[in-house]
Backbone bond lengths (Angstrom), bond angles and torsions (degrees), N, CA, C in turn:
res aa  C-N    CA-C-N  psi(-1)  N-CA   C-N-CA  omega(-1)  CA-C   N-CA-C  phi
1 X - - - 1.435 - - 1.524 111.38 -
2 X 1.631 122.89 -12.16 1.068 109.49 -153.16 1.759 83.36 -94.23
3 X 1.407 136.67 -32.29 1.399 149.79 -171.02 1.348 94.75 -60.11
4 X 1.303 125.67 -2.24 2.206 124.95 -166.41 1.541 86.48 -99.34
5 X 1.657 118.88 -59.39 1.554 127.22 -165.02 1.478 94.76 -75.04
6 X 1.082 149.21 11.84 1.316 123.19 160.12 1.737 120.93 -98.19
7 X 1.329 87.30 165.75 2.342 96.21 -169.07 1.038 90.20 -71.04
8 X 1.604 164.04 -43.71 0.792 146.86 -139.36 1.893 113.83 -84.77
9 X 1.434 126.84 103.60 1.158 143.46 -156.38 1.690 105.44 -73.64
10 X 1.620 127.65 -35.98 0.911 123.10 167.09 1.877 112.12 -73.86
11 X 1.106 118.96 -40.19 1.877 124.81 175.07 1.742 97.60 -59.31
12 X 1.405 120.49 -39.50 1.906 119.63 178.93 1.760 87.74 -60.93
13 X 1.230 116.12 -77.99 1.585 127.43 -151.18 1.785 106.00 -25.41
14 X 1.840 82.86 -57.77 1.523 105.74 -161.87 1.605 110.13 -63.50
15 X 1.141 122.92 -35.84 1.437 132.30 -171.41 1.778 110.97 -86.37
16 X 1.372 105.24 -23.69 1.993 117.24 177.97 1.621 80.75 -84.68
17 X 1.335 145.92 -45.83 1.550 119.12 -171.02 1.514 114.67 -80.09
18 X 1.226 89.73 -22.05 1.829 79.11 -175.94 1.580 111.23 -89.38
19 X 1.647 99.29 -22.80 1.969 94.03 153.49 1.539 127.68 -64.54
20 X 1.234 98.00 -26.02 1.492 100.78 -158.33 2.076 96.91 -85.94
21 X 1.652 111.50 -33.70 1.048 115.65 -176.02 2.021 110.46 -74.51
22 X 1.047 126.31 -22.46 1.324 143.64 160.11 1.705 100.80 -70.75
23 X 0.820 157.25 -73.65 1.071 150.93 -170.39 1.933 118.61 -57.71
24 X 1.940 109.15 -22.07 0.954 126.17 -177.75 1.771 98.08 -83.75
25 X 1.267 110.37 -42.06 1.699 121.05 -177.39 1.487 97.58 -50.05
26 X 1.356 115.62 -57.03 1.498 113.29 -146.60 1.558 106.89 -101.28
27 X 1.430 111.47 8.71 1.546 113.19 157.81 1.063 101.46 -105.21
28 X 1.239 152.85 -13.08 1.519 144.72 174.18 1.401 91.64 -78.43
29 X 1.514 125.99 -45.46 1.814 102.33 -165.30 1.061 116.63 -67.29
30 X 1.848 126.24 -33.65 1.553 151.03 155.89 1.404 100.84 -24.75
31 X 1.376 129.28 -71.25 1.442 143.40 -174.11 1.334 109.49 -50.02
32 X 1.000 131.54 -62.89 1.310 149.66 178.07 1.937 102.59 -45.38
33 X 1.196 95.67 -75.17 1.084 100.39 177.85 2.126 137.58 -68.91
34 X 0.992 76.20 -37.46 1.389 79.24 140.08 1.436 151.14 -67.24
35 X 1.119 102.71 -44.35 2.183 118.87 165.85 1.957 91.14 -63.89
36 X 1.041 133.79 -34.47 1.384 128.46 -153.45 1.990 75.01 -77.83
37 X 1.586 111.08 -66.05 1.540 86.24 -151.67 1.351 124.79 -83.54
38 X 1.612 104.33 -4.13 1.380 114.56 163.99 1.616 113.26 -42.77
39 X 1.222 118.14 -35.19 1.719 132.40 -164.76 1.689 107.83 -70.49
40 X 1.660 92.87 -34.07 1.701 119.75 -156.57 1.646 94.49 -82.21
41 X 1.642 96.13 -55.14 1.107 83.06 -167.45 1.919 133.08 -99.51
42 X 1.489 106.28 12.83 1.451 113.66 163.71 1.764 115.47 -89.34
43 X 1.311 93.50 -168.80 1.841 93.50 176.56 1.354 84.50 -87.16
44 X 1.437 87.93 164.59 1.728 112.93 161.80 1.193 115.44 -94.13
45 X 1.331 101.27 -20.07 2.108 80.27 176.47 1.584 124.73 -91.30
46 X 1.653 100.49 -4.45 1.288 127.61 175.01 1.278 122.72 -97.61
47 X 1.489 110.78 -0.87 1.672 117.58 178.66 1.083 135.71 -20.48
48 X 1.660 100.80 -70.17 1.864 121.56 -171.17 1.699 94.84 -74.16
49 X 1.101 157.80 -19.83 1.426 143.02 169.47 1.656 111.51 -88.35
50 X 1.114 114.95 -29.83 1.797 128.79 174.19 1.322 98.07 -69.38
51 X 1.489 131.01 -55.35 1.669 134.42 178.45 1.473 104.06 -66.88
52 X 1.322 109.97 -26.77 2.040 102.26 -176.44 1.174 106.67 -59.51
53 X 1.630 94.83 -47.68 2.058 116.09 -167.20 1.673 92.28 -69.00
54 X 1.152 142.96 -36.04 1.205 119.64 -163.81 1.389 107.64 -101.15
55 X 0.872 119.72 7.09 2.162 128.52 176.24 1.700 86.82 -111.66
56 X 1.514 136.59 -48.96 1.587 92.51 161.58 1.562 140.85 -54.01
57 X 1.427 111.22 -29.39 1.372 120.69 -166.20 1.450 84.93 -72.35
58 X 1.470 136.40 -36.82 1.406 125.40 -171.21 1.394 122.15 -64.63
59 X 1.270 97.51 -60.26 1.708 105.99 156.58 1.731 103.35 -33.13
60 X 1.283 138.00 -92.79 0.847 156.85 -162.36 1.592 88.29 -6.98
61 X 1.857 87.89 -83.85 1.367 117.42 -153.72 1.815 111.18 -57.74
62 X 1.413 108.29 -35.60 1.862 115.87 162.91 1.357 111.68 -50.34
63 X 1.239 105.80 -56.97 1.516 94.49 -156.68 1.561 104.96 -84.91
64 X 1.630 131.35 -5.51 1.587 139.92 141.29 1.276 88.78 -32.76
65 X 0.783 127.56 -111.66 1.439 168.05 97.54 2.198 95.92 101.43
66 X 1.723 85.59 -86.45 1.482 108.34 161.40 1.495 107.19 -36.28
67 X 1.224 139.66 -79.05 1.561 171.58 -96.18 1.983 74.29 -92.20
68 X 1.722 96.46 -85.86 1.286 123.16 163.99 1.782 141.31 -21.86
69 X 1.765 98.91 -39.52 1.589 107.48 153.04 1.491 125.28 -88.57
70 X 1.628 116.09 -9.53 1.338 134.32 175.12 1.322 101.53 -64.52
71 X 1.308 126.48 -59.33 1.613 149.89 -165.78 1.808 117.29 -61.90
72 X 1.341 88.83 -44.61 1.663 102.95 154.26 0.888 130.47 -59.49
73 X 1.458 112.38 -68.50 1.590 108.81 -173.33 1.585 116.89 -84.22
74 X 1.351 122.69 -6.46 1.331 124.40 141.12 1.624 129.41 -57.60
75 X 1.326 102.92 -36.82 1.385 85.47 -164.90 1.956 98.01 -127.68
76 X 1.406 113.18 16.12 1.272 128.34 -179.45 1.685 110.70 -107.38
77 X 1.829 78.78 -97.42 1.396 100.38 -179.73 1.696 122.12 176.34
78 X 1.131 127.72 144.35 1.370 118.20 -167.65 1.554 109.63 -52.27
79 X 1.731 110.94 -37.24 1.322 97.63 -156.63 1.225 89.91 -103.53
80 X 1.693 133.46 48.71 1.619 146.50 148.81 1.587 92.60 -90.17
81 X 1.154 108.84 -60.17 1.495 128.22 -166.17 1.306 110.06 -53.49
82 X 1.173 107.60 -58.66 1.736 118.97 176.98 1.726 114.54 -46.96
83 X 1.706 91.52 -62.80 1.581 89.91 165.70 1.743 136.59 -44.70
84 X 1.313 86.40 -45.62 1.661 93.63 -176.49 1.072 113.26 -60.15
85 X 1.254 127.48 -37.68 1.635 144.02 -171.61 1.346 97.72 -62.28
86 X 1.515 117.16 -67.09 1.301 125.42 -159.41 1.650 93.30 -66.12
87 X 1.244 135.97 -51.78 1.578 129.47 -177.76 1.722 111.81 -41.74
88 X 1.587 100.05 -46.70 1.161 97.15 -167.08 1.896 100.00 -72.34
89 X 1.139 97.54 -47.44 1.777 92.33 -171.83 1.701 106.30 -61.49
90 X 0.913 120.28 -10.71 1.767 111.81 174.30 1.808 100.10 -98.19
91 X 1.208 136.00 -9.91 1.405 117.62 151.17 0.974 95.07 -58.21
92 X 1.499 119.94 -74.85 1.810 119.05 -143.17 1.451 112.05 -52.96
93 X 1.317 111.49 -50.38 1.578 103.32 162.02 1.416 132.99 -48.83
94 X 1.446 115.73 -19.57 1.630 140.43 163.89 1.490 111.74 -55.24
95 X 1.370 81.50 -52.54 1.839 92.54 -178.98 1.282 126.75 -58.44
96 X 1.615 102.75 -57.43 1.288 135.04 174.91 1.853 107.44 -25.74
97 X 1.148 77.36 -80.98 1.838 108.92 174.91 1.325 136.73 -42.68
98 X 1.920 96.25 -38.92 1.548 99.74 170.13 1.553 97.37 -84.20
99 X 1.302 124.26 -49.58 1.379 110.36 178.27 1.757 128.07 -45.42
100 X 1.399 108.37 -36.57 1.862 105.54 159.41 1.246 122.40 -55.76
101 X 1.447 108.17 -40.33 1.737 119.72 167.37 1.549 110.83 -55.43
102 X 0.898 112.06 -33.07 1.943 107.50 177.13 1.246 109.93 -94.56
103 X 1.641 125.40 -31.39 1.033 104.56 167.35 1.464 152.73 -66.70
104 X 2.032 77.23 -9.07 1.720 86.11 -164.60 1.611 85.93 -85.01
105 X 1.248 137.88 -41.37 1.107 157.51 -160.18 1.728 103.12 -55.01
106 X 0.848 110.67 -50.36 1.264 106.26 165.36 1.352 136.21 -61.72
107 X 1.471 117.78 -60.15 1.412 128.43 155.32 1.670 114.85 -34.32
Protein backbone atom coordinates (compact mmCIF):
# COMPACT_ATOMS: atom_id res chain seq x y z
CA UNK A 1 0.00 0.00 0.00
CA UNK A 2 2.77 2.18 0.69
CA UNK A 3 4.03 1.84 -3.44
CA UNK A 4 -0.06 3.38 -4.14
CA UNK A 5 0.87 6.78 -1.84
CA UNK A 6 3.90 7.47 -3.59
CA UNK A 7 4.51 10.44 -6.66
CA UNK A 8 6.13 8.24 -8.57
CA UNK A 9 3.47 7.37 -11.58
CA UNK A 10 5.44 4.49 -13.04
CA UNK A 11 5.98 2.71 -9.02
CA UNK A 12 1.55 3.62 -8.85
CA UNK A 13 1.07 1.88 -12.47
CA UNK A 14 3.35 -1.03 -11.65
CA UNK A 15 2.07 -1.92 -8.15
CA UNK A 16 -2.17 -1.25 -9.27
CA UNK A 17 -1.26 -4.19 -11.99
CA UNK A 18 0.31 -6.47 -9.98
CA UNK A 19 -2.65 -5.85 -7.38
CA UNK A 20 -5.12 -5.93 -9.73
CA UNK A 21 -3.45 -9.17 -11.52
CA UNK A 22 -3.39 -11.11 -7.93
CA UNK A 23 -6.76 -10.33 -7.22
CA UNK A 24 -7.66 -11.53 -11.00
CA UNK A 25 -5.66 -15.05 -10.07
CA UNK A 26 -7.60 -15.67 -7.02
CA UNK A 27 -11.10 -14.96 -8.43
CA UNK A 28 -10.54 -17.14 -11.35
CA UNK A 29 -9.42 -20.07 -8.92
CA UNK A 30 -12.80 -19.20 -6.68
CA UNK A 31 -14.80 -19.49 -10.05
CA UNK A 32 -13.48 -22.47 -11.15
CA UNK A 33 -13.82 -24.02 -8.16
CA UNK A 34 -16.79 -23.25 -7.14
CA UNK A 35 -19.03 -24.17 -10.47
CA UNK A 36 -17.11 -27.70 -9.94
CA UNK A 37 -18.83 -28.14 -6.40
CA UNK A 38 -21.91 -26.43 -7.03
CA UNK A 39 -22.48 -29.60 -9.60
CA UNK A 40 -21.26 -32.00 -6.59
CA UNK A 41 -23.09 -30.65 -4.35
CA UNK A 42 -26.93 -30.17 -5.67
CA UNK A 43 -29.24 -32.95 -7.16
CA UNK A 44 -28.80 -33.82 -10.59
CA UNK A 45 -32.11 -34.04 -11.58
CA UNK A 46 -32.68 -30.60 -10.20
CA UNK A 47 -29.59 -28.97 -11.73
CA UNK A 48 -30.75 -26.33 -14.34
CA UNK A 49 -33.20 -24.58 -11.56
CA UNK A 50 -30.45 -25.09 -8.53
CA UNK A 51 -27.75 -23.44 -11.20
CA UNK A 52 -30.57 -20.68 -12.18
CA UNK A 53 -30.95 -20.00 -8.26
CA UNK A 54 -27.28 -19.90 -7.83
CA UNK A 55 -26.25 -17.50 -10.99
CA UNK A 56 -29.06 -15.22 -9.49
CA UNK A 57 -27.61 -15.09 -6.03
CA UNK A 58 -24.33 -14.29 -8.11
CA UNK A 59 -25.63 -11.56 -9.93
CA UNK A 60 -27.15 -10.42 -6.80
CA UNK A 61 -24.17 -10.73 -4.71
CA UNK A 62 -21.53 -9.08 -7.78
CA UNK A 63 -23.22 -6.41 -8.53
CA UNK A 64 -23.62 -5.69 -4.22
CA UNK A 65 -20.51 -6.29 -4.33
CA UNK A 66 -19.25 -3.81 -7.32
CA UNK A 67 -21.94 -1.04 -6.12
CA UNK A 68 -20.05 -1.39 -2.59
CA UNK A 69 -16.19 -1.22 -3.86
CA UNK A 70 -17.35 1.84 -6.08
CA UNK A 71 -18.51 3.66 -2.76
CA UNK A 72 -15.19 3.10 -1.14
CA UNK A 73 -12.86 3.97 -3.28
CA UNK A 74 -14.85 7.00 -4.22
CA UNK A 75 -15.53 8.26 -1.20
CA UNK A 76 -12.64 6.38 0.97
CA UNK A 77 -9.80 5.25 -0.73
CA UNK A 78 -8.32 2.69 -3.10
CA UNK A 79 -6.33 1.05 -0.50
CA UNK A 80 -9.98 0.81 1.68
CA UNK A 81 -11.21 -0.70 -1.48
CA UNK A 82 -8.38 -2.91 -2.22
CA UNK A 83 -8.49 -4.21 1.26
CA UNK A 84 -12.05 -4.97 1.44
CA UNK A 85 -11.98 -6.88 -1.73
CA UNK A 86 -9.05 -8.83 -0.82
CA UNK A 87 -10.77 -9.66 2.88
CA UNK A 88 -13.72 -10.57 1.27
CA UNK A 89 -12.05 -12.80 -1.49
CA UNK A 90 -9.84 -14.67 1.18
CA UNK A 91 -13.16 -15.69 3.14
CA UNK A 92 -14.67 -16.98 0.03
CA UNK A 93 -11.71 -18.91 -0.69
CA UNK A 94 -12.00 -19.92 3.20
CA UNK A 95 -15.25 -21.11 2.48
CA UNK A 96 -14.64 -22.68 -0.64
CA UNK A 97 -11.94 -24.89 0.84
CA UNK A 98 -13.29 -25.81 4.12
CA UNK A 99 -16.34 -26.92 2.35
CA UNK A 100 -14.05 -29.39 -0.15
CA UNK A 101 -12.52 -30.48 3.16
CA UNK A 102 -15.98 -31.82 4.33
CA UNK A 103 -16.86 -32.89 1.33
CA UNK A 104 -14.18 -35.03 0.68
CA UNK A 105 -14.48 -36.15 4.27
CA UNK A 106 -17.54 -37.46 3.97
CA UNK A 107 -17.43 -39.44 0.80
Amino acid sequence: MVFLSSNNAKLILISYLVLNALIQYFHSLILSIGNNYIFMIFDKKEFTKQNAFILFIRIIFYSTLIILLTVLYLYVSYEAMFITFSVILFITCFIIFYSKHKIEIKN
